[in-house]
N, C-alpha and C positions, 0 to 999 in steps of 0.2 A: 504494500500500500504506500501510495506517494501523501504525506497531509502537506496543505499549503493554505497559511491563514485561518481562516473559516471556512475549508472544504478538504474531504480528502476523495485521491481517486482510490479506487478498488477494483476487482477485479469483477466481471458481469458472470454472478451466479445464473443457475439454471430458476430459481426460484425466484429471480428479480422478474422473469417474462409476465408475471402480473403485470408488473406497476409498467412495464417497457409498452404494454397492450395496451393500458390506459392512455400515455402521453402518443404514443405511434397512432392512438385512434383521434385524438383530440385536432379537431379541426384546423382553430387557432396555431396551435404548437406546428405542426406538420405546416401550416402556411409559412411560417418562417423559417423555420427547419429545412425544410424539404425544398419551398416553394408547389408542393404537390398535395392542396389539400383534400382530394377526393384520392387517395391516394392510403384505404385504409388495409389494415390487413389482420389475422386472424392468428390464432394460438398457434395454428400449426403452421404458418408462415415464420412466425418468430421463433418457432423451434428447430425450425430447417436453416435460418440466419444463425441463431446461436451454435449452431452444430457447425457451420463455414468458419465462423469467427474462434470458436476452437482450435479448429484442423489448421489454420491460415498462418501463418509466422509472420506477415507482411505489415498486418492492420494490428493494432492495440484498440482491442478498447475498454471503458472504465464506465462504472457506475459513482456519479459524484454523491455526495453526502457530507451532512454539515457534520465536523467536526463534535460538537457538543450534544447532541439528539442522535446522529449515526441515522438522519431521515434519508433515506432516497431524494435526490432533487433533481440530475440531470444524468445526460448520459456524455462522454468526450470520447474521439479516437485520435489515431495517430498512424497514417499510412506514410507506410513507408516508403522509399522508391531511391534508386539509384540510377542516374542520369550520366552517361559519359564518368563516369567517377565521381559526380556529384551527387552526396547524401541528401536526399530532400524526407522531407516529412509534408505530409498534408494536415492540415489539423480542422478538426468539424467539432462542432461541440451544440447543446442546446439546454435550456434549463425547463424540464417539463412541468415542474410544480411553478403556474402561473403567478400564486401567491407571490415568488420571489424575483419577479420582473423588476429592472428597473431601481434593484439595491445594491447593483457596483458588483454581486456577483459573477457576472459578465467577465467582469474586470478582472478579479482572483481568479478563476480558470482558464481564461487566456493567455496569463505570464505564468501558471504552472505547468500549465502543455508548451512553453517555449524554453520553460528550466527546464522539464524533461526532454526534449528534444534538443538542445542546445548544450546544456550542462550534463545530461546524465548517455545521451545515444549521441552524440558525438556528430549531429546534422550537420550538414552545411548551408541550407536555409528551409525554410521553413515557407507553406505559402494555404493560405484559404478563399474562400467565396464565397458570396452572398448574393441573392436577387437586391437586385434595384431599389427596391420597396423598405430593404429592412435596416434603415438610419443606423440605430440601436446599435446593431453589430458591425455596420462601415466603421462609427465613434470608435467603440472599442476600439476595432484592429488599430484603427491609426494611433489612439492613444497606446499603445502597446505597441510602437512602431513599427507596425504595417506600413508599406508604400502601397499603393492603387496602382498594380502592376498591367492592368487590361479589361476588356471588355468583353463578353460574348452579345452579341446584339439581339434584342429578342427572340433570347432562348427560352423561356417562362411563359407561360398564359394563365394566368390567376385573376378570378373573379374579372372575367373578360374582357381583356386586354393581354397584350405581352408586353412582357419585362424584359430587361437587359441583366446581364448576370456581373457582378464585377469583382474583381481578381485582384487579390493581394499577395505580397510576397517582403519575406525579411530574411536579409542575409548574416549569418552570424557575425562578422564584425559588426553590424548594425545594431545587431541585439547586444555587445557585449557594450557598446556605447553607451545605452542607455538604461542598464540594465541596474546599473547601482541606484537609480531614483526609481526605477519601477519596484523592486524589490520593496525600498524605505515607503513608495507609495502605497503600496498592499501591504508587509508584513507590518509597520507601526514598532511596536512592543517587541514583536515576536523573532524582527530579524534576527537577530544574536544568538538566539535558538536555530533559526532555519541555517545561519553561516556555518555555528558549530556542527549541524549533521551533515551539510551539503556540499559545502565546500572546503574542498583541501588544501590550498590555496589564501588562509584567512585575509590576506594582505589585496587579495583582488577585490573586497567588496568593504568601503570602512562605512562603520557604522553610523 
């Protein structure tokens, strides 16, 4: 298990495909998510997904959950891919308990899928997407130093009309830049804790 802040990632039990049917069926959620919200699917769809994501060595993925309660609230991966020698990571993530829209969790999941891809699997950049539509998670990435690397042009059709999809990307020097104020901006309290387990290094991140 990875804890960061007020979340930790986990490893996606067979008994989490409840609450995964829930948010996977959830209109809303899957519009942002997905972009695909008619786009539902069934017990035994998610047990043939969980049974790939087993087998797969390529994709990570995690069940997030608040540190203090251990509630289920989203889900995050981590595809992985090698380009010419270059280590890429894909990172997708979505917060399905609605309740927590909108409270910077956003935020803490997105620099902890870039520590672990950056500081713990050794990337060399990292890159996501979003439709058009979903502000919320452009903010993010760039606050998290994402560049807006491209466009796919109305690839989307949601609530009739299409959307455009847009494409971000960060390259590890990028991230190591700006990574000492992103940490301080999420961990608070808790850095000096999160330095002593994470980093080896203690001189690369002052407190």
């Amino acid at each position: 298990m990875f804890e960061f802040s007020d979340v930790r990632f986990r490893p996606v039990e067979k008994e989490d495909l409840k609450v995964l049917h829930e948010w996977e069926n959830d209109f809303e959620v899957i519009m942002y998510s997905r972009n695909m919200p008619m786009n539902f699917v069934n017990m035994t769809q998610l047990e043939k997904r969980y049974e790939e994501w087993v087998a797969g060595e390529k994709e990570l993925h995690f069940i997030i959950e608040l540190v203090d309660s251990k509630e289920p609230i989203g889900i995050a991966r981590l595809e992985l891919h090698d380009w010419s020698n270059v280590r890429n990571a894909e990172v997708g993530t979505y917060i399905g308990k609605k309740q927590l829209w909108n409270k910077g969790l956003g935020h803490q999941i997105t620099v902890a899928l870039l520590e672990m891809a950056f500081n713990q699997l050794n990337m060399d950049r990292c890159e996501a997407s979003s439709v058009e539509y979903n502000r919320r998670a452009h903010k993010v990435l760039e606050e998290c130093g994402f560049k807006k690397s491209g466009v796919t042009r109305q690839s989307a059709f949601v609530n009739g009309r299409k959307w455009d999809r847009f494409h971000f990307d960060i390259l590890r020097d990028e991230y190591l830049q700006v990574r000492t104020n992103l940490l301080k901006q999420v961990l608070g309290r808790k850095l000096e804790e999160y330095i002593a387990k994470h980093c080896t290094i203690k001189e690369s991140i002052s407190p």
